[in-house]
N, C-alpha and C positions, 0 to 999 in steps of 0.2 A: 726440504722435500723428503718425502717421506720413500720406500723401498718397500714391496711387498714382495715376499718368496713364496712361491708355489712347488706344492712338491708334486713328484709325481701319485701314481696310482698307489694306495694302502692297498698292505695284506696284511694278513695276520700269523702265515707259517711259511717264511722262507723258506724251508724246503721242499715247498711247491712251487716255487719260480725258478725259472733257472736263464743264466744269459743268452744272448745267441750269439754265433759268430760276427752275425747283420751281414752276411753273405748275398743274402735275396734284394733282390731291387725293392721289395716294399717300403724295407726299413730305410729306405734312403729316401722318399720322392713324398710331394706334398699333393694332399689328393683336393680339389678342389668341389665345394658345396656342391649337394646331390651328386656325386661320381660316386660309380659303386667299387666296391672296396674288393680285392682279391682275397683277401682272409680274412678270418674272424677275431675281433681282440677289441681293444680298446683305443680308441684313435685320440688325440689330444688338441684340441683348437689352439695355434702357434701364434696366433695373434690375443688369447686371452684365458687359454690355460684350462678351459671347460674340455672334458672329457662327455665321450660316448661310445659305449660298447655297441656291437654289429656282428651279426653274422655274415659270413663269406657270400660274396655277391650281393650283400646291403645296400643300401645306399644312399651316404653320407646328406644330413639335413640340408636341406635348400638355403641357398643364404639370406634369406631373411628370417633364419631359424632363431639367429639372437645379435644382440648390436653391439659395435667397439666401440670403443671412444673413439674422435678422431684422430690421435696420435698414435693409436693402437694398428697394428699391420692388420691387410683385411683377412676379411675369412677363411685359412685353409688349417686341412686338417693334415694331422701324421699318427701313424702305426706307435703307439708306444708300447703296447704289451699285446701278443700273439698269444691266442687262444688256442689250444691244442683240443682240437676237433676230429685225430685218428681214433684215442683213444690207446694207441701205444704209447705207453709212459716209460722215460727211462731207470733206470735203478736208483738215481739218485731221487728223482720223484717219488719211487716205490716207497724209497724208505722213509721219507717225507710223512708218508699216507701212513704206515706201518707205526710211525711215531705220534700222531696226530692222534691217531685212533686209540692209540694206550694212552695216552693223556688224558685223552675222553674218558678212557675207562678206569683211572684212577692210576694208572702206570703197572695196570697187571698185564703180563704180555700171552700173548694167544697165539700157536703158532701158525704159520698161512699155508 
């Protein structure tokens, strides 16, 4: 019998993600087909690992949006990564972007 791993969400500059404390009820509760979602991010289907990103107040595909197996748990989704929709970013983000951006530009630094 074979074992498939699935990972979570690629990025490409860790210093644009940052953990949460998972303090808010989102990150804990499983939203179930068509319910609309409280925030914006990326939700993960827990029964087959297919991802879909959403804006705040979205709402999640109707369940005959795609099929399990039948061994597979049915349709719900969960919050795996929260989209930061203020536009406040914190310093460690800042610096993230600050780094990104010299990179791009060949690691000449410019000041902000």
């Amino acid at each position: 019998m074979s074992t498939r791993t699935y990972s979570v969400a690629w990025y490409i500059d860790a210093t644009l993600i940052e953990a949460s404390d998972g303090d808010k009820s989102w990150w804990d509760g499983e939203f179930l087909p068509g319910a609309k979602v409280p925030v914006a991010g990326i939700f993960r289907c827990i029964g087959c690992s297919r991802e879909i990103a959403l804006a705040r107040n979205g709402n999640l595909p109707p369940g005959g949006h795609h099929q399990h197996e039948e061994k597979a748990r049915p349709i719900a989704w969960r919050l795996i990564v929260r989209a930061n929709t203020s536009g406040h970013a914190t310093m460690r983000a800042i610096g993230g972007c600050q780094a990104a951006a010299s990179r791009r530009r060949g690691g000449e630094t410019v000041p902000t």
